[in-house]
N, CA, C and O atoms as CSV, one atom per row, in Angstrom:
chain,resi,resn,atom,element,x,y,z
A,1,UNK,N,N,0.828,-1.198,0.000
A,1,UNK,CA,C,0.000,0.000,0.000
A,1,UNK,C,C,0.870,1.259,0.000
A,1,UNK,O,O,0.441,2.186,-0.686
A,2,UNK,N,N,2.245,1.481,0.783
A,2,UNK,CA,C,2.816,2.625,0.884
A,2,UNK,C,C,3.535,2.699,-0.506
A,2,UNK,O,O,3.745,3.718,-1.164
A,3,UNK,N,N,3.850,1.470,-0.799
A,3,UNK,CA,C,4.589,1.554,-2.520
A,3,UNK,C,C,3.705,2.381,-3.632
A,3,UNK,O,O,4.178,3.286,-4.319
A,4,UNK,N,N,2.676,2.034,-3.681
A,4,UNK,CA,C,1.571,2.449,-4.203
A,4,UNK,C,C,1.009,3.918,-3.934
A,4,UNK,O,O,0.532,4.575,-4.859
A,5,UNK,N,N,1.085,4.414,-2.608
A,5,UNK,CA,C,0.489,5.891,-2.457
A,5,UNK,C,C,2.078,6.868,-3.104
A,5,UNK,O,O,2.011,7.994,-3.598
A,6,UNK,N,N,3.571,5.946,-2.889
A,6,UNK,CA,C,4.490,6.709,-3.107
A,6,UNK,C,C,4.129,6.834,-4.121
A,6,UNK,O,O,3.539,7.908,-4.241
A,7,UNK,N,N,4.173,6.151,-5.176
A,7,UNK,CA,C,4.151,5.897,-6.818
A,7,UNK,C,C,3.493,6.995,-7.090
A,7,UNK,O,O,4.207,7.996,-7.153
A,8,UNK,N,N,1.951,7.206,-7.341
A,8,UNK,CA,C,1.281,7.967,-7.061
A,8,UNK,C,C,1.876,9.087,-6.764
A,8,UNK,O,O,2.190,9.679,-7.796
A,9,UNK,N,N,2.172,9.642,-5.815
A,9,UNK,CA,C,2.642,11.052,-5.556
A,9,UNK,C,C,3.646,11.591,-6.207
A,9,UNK,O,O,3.623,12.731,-6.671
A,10,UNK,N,N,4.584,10.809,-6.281
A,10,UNK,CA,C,5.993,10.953,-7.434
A,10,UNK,C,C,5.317,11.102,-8.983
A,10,UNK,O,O,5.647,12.024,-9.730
A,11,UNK,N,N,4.541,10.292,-9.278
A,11,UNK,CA,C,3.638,10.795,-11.056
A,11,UNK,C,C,3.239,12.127,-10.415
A,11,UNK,O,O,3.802,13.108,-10.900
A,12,UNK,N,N,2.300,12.368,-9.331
A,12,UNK,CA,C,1.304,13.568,-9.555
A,12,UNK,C,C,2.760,14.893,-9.350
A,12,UNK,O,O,2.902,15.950,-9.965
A,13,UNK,N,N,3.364,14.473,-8.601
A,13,UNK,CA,C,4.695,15.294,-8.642
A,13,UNK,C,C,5.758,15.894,-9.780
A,13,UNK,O,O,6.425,16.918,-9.924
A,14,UNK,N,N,5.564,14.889,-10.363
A,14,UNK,CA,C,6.269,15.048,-11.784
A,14,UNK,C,C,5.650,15.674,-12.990
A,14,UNK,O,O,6.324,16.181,-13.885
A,15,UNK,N,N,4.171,15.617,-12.986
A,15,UNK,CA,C,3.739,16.394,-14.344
A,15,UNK,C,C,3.561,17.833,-13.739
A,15,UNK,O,O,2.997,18.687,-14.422
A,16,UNK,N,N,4.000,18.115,-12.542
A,16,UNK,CA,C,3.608,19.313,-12.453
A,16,UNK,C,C,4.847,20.466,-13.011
A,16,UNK,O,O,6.047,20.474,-12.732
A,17,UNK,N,N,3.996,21.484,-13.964
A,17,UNK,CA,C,4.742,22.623,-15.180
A,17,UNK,C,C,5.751,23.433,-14.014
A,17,UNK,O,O,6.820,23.952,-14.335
A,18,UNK,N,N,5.269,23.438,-12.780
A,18,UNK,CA,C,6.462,24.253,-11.939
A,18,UNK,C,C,7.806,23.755,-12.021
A,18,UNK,O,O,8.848,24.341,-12.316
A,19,UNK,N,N,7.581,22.544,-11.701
A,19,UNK,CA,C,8.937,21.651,-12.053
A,19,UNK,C,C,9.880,21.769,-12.964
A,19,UNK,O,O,11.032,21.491,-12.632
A,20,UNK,N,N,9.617,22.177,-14.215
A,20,UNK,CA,C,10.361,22.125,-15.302
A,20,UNK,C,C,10.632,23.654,-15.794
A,20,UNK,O,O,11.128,23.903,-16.893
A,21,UNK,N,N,10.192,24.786,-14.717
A,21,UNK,CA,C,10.908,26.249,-14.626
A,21,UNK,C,C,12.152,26.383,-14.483
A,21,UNK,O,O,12.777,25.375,-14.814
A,22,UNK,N,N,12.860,27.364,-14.063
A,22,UNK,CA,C,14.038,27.855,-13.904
A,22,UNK,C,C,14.280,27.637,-12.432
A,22,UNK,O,O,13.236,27.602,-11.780
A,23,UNK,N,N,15.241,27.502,-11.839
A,23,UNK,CA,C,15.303,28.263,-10.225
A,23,UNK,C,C,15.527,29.406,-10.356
A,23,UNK,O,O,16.117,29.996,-11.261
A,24,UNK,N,N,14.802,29.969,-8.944
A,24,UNK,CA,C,14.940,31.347,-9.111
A,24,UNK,C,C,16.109,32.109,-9.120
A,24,UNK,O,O,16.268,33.173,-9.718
A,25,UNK,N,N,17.235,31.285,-8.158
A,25,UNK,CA,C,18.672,31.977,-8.793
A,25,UNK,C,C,19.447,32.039,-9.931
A,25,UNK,O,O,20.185,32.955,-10.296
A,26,UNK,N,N,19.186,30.863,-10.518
A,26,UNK,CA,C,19.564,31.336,-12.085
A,26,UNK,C,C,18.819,31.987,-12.879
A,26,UNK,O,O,19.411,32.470,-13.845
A,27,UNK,N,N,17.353,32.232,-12.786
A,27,UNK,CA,C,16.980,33.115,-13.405
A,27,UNK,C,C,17.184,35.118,-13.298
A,27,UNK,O,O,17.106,36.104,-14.031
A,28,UNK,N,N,17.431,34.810,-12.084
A,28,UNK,CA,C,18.224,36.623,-11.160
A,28,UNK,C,C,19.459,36.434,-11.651
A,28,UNK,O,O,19.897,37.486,-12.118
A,29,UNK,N,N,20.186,35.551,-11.739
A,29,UNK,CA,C,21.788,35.783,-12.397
A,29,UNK,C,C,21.814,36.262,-13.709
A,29,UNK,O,O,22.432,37.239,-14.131
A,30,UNK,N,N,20.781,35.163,-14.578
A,30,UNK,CA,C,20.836,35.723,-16.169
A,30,UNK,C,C,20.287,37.204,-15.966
A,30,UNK,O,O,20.994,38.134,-16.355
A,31,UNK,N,N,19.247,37.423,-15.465
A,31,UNK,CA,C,19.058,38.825,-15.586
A,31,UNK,C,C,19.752,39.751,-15.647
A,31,UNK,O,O,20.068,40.400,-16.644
A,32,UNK,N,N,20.127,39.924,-14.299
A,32,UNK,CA,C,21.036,40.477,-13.479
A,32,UNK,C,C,22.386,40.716,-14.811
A,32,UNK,O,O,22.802,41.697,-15.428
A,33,UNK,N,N,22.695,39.361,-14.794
A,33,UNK,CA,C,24.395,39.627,-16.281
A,33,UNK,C,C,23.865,40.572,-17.236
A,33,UNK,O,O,24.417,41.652,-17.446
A,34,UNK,N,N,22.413,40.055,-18.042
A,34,UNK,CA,C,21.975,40.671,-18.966
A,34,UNK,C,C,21.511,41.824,-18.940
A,34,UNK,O,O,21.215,42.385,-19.994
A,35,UNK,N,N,21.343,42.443,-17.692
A,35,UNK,CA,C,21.096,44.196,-17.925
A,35,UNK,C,C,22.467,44.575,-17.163
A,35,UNK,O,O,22.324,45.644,-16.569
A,36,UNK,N,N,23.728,44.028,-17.006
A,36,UNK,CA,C,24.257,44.944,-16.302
A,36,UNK,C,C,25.977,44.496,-17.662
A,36,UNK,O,O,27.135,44.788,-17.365
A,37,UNK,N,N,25.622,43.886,-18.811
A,37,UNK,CA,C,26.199,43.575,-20.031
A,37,UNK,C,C,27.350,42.651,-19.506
A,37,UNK,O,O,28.498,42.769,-19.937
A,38,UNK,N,N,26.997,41.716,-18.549
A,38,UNK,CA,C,28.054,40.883,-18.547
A,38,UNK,C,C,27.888,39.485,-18.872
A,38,UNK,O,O,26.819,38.924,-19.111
A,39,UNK,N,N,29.204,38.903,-18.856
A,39,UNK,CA,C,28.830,37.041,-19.165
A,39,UNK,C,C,27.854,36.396,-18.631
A,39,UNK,O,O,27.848,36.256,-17.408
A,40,UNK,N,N,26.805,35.856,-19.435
A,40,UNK,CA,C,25.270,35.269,-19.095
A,40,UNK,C,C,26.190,34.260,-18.201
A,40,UNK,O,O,26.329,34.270,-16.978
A,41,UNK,N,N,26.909,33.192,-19.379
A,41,UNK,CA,C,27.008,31.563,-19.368
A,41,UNK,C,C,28.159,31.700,-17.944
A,41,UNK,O,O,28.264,30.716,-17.211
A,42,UNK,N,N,28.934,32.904,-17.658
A,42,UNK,CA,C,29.858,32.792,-16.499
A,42,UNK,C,C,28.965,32.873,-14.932
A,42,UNK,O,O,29.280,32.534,-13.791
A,43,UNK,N,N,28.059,33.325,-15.362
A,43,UNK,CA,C,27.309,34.005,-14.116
A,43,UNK,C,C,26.040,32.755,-13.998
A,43,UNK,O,O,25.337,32.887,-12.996
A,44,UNK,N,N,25.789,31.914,-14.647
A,44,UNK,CA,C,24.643,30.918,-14.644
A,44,UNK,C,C,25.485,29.597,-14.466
A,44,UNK,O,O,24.880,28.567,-14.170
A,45,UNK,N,N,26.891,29.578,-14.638
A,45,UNK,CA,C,27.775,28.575,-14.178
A,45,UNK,C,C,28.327,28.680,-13.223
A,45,UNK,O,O,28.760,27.620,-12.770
A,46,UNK,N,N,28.578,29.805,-12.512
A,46,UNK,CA,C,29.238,30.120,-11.157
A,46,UNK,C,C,27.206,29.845,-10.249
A,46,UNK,O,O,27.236,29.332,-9.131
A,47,UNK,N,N,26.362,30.057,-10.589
A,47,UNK,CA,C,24.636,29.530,-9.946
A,47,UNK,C,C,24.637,28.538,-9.558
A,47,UNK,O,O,24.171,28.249,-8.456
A,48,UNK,N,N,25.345,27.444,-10.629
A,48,UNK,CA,C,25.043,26.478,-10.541
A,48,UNK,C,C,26.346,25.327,-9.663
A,48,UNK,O,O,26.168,24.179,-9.253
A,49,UNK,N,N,27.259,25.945,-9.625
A,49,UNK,CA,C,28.281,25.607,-9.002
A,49,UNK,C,C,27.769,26.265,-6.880
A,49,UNK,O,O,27.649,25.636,-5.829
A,50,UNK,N,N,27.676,27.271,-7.129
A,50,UNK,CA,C,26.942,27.161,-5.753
A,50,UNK,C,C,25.768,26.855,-4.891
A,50,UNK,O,O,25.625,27.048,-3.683
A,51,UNK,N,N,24.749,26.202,-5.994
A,51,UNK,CA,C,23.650,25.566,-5.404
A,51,UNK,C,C,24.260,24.176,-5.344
A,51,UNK,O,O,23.828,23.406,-4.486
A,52,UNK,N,N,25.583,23.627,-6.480
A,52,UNK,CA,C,25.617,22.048,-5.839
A,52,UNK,C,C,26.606,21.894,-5.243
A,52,UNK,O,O,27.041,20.746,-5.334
A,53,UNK,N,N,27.775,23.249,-4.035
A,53,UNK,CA,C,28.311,22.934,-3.081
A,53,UNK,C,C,28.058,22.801,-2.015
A,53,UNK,O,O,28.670,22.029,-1.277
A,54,UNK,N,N,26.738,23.783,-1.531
A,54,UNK,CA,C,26.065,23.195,-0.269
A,54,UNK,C,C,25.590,22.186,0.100
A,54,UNK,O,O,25.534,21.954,1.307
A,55,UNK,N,N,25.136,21.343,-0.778
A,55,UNK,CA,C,24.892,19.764,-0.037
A,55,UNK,C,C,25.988,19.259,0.008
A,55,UNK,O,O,26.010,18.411,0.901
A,56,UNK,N,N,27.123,19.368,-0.619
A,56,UNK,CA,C,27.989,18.144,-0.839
A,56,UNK,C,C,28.722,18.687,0.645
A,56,UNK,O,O,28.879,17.805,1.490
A,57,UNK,N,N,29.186,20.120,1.013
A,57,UNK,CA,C,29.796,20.104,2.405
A,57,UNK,C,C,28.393,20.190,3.989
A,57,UNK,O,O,28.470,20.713,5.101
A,58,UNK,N,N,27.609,19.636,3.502
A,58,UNK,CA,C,26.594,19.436,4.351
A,58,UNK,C,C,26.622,17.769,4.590
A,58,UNK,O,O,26.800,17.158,5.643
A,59,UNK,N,N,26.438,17.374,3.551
A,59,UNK,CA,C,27.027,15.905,3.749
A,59,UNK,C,C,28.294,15.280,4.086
A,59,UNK,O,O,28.241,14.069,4.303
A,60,UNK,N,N,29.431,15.859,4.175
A,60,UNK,CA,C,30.784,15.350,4.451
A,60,UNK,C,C,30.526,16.072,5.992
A,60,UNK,O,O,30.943,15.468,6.981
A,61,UNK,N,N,30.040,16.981,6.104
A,61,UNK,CA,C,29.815,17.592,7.786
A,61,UNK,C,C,28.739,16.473,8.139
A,61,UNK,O,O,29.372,15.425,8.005
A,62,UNK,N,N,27.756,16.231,8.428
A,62,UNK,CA,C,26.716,15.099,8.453
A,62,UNK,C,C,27.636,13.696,8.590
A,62,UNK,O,O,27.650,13.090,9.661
A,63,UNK,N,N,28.216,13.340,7.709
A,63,UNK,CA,C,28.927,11.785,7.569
A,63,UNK,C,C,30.071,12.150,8.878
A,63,UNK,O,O,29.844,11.894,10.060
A,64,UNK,N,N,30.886,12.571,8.539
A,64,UNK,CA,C,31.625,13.349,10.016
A,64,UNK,C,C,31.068,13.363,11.031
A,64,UNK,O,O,31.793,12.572,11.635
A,65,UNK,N,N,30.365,13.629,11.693
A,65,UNK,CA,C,29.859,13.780,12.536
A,65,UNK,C,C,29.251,12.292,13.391
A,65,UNK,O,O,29.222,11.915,14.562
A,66,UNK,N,N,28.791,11.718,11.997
A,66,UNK,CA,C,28.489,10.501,12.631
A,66,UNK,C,C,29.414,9.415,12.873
A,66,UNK,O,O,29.262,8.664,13.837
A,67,UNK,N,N,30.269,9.305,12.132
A,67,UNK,CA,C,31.764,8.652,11.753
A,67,UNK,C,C,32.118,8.768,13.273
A,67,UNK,O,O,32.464,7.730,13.836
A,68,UNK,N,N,32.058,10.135,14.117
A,68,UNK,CA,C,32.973,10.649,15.106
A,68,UNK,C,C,31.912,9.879,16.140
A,68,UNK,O,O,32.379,8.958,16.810
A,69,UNK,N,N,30.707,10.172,16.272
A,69,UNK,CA,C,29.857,9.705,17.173
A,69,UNK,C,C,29.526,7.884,17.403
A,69,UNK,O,O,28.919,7.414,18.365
A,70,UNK,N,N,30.034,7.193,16.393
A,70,UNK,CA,C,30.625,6.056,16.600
A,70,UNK,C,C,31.324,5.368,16.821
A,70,UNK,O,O,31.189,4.210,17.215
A,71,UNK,N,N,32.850,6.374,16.454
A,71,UNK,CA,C,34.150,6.306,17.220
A,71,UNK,C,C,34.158,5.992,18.737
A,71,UNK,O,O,34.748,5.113,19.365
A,72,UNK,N,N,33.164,7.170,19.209
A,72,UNK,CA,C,32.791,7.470,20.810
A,72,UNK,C,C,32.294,6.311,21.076
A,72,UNK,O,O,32.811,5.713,22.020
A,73,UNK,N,N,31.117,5.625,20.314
A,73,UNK,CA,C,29.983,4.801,20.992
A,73,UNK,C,C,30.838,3.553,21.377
A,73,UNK,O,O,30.646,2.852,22.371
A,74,UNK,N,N,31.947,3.361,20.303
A,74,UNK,CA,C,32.813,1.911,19.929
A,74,UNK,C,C,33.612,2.092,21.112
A,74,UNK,O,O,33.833,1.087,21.787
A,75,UNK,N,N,34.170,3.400,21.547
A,75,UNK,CA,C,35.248,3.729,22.631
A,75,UNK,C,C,35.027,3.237,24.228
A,75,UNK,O,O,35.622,2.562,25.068
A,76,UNK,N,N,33.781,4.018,24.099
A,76,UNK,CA,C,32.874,3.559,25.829
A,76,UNK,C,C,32.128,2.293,26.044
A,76,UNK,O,O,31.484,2.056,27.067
A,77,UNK,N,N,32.271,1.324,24.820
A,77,UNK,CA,C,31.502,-0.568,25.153
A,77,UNK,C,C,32.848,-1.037,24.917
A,77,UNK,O,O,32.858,-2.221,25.256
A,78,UNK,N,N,33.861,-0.728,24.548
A,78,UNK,CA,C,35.082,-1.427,24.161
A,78,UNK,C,C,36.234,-0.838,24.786
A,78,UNK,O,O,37.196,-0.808,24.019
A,79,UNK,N,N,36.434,-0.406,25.818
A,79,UNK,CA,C,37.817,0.247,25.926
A,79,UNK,C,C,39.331,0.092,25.861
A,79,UNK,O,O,39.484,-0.903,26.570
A,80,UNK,N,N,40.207,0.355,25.566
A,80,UNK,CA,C,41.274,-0.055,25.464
A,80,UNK,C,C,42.066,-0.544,26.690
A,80,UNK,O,O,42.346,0.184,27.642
A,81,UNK,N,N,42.352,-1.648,26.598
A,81,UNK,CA,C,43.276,-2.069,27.978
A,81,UNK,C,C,44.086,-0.663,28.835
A,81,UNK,O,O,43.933,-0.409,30.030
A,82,UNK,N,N,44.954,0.118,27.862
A,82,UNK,CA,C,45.793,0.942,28.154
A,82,UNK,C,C,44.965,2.482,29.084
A,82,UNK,O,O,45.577,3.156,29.912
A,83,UNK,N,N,43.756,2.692,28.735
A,83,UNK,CA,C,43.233,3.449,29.474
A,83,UNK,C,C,42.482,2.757,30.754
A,83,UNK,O,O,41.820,3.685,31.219
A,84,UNK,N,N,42.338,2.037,31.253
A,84,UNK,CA,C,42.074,1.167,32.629
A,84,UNK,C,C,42.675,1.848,33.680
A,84,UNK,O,O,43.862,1.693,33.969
A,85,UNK,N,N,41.923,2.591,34.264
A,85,UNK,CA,C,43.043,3.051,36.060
A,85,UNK,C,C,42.906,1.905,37.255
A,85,UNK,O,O,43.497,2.055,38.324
């Protein structure tokens, strides 16, 4: 049943015409280049280069974090002989 309501929502999700717009920051960049006479394609490639660095250092911060918090978990059920007082 949940396979089925997903399915469903992902089609009704997908034909929708919003979807297949611009984002709004590349559409303010082209502008923006184009009334102020500078490189469209430099200024809609530097857009697009900073909408796909924030996830990627959101995720290496995220994976980190957990990486470290298992280090800990592994540290305090397992301890090393050498720290024993």
């Amino acid at each position: 049943m949940n396979k089925k309501v997903f399915l469903l929502f992902a089609i009704i999700l997908s034909l929708d015409e919003h979807l297949f717009s611009q984002c709004s920051i590349c559409k303010a960049v082209i502008e923006s280049n184009g009334q102020a006479g500078g490189d469209i394609a430099e200024g809609v490639n530097n857009g697009i280069l900073y909408l796909m660095f924030i996830p990627y250092v959101l995720f290496v911060v995220i994976g980190y974090l957990i990486y470290r918090n298992n280090q800990k978990a592994k540290e305090i059920s397992h301890p090393s002989p050498n720290n024993e007082h």
